[in-house]
Structures are given as C-alpha cells and as structure tokens.
C-alpha positions as a Python dict, from the first residue, in 0.01 Angstrom:
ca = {
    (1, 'X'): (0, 0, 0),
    (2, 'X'): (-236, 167, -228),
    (3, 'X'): (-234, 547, -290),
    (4, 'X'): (-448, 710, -23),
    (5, 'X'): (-645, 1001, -162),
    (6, 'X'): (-828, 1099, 156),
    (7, 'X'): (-582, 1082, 432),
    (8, 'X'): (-809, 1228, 691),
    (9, 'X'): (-1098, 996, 627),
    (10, 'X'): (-825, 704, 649),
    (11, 'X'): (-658, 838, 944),
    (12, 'X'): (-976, 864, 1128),
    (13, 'X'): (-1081, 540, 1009),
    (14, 'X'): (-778, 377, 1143),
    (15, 'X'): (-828, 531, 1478),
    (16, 'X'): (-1220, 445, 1484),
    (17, 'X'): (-1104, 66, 1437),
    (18, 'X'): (-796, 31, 1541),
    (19, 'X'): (-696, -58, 1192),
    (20, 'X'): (-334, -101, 1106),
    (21, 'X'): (-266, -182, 708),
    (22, 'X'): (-1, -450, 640),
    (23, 'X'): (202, -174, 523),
    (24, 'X'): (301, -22, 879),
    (25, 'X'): (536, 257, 785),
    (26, 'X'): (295, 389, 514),
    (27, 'X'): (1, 393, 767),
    (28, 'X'): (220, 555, 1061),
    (29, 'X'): (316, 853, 855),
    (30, 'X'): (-59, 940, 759),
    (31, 'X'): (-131, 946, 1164),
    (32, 'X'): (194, 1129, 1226),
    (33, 'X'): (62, 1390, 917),
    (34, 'X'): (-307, 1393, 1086),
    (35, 'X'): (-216, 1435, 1479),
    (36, 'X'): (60, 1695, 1351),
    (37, 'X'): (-211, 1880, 1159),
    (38, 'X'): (-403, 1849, 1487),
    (39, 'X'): (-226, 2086, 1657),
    (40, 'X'): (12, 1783, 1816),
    (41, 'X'): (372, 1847, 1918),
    (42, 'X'): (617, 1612, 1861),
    (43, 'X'): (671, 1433, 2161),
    (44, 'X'): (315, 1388, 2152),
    (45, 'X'): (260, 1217, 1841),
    (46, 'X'): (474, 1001, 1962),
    (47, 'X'): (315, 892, 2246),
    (48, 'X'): (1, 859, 2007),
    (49, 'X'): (192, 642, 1819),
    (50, 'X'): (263, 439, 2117),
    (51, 'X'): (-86, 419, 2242),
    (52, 'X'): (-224, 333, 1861),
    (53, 'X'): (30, 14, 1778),
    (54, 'X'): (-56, -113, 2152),
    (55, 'X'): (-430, -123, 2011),
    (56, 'X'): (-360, -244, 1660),
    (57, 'X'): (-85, -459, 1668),
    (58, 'X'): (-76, -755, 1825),
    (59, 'X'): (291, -836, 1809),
    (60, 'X'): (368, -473, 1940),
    (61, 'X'): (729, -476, 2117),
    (62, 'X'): (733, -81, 2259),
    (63, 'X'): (1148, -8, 2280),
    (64, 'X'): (1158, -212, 1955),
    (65, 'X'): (953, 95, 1787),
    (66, 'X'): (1050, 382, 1994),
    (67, 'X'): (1330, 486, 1794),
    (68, 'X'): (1169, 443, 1457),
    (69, 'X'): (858, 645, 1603),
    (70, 'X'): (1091, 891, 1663),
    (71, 'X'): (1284, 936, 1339),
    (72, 'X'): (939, 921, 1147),
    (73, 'X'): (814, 1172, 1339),
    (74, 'X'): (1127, 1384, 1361),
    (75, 'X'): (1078, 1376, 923),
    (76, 'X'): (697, 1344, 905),
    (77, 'X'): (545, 1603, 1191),
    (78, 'X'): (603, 1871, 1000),
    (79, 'X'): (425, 2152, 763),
    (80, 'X'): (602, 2056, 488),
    (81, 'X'): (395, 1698, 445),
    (82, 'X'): (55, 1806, 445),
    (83, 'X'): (-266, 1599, 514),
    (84, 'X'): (-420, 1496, 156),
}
C-alpha cells in the first residue's frame, strides 16, 4: 500500500465508495484512526467495521473478521495513532 498523506480525505473517500484497497489491514486501521477521532468508542468502531467490509468486500465472512476487528481496534482506537 502506498503511504497515505491525507488519511481523512482517504478515509472519507473509502466510505463515499465503498472502496476497500487490496491492502485490507492498512485500509482498516485508517477507518479505525478516523471513526476513533470521531468521537467513536470502541465497540463501535467495530461495528463500523462490520457494516463497511459487508459493503466493500465481496468475499466478507463476518466471525472470520470479528476477532481481528477486535485486536486492531483494541491497538488502533486510540490517541496515541493520530489521523494524518
């Protein structure tokens, strides 16, 4: 994945569109860092998380994700990765 230097613009892009890049992970934590900045708890952004792959990924398995939502989330939703 390239560097993203506007993570809000891209995070709000992806949203808009329902864009997902090939690298997943990479693209999850962004969200995770924008709904967090938000004002979104964690069990939220979770939930967001759900709702987003159901929309942008095709192949989209929920319990297969649940637990990595989770432990991104638990790492990522948090003041200490801030929104570029």
């Amino acid at each position: 994945m390239r560097k993203i230097l506007n993570e809000r613009k891209y995070a709000e892009m992806c949203l808009a569109e329902h864009y997902l890049d090939n690298s997943i992970i990479p693209t999850l934590i962004i969200l995770i860092k924008y709904w967090h900045h938000n004002g979104y708890d964690k069990d939220n952004v979770v939930t967001k998380l759900d709702e987003f792959m159901k929309e942008a990924y095709g192949d989209y398995i929920p319990h297969k994700w649940r637990d990595k939502f989770k432990d991104l989330v638990k790492q990522y939703c948090s003041d200490n990765y801030p929104l570029s």
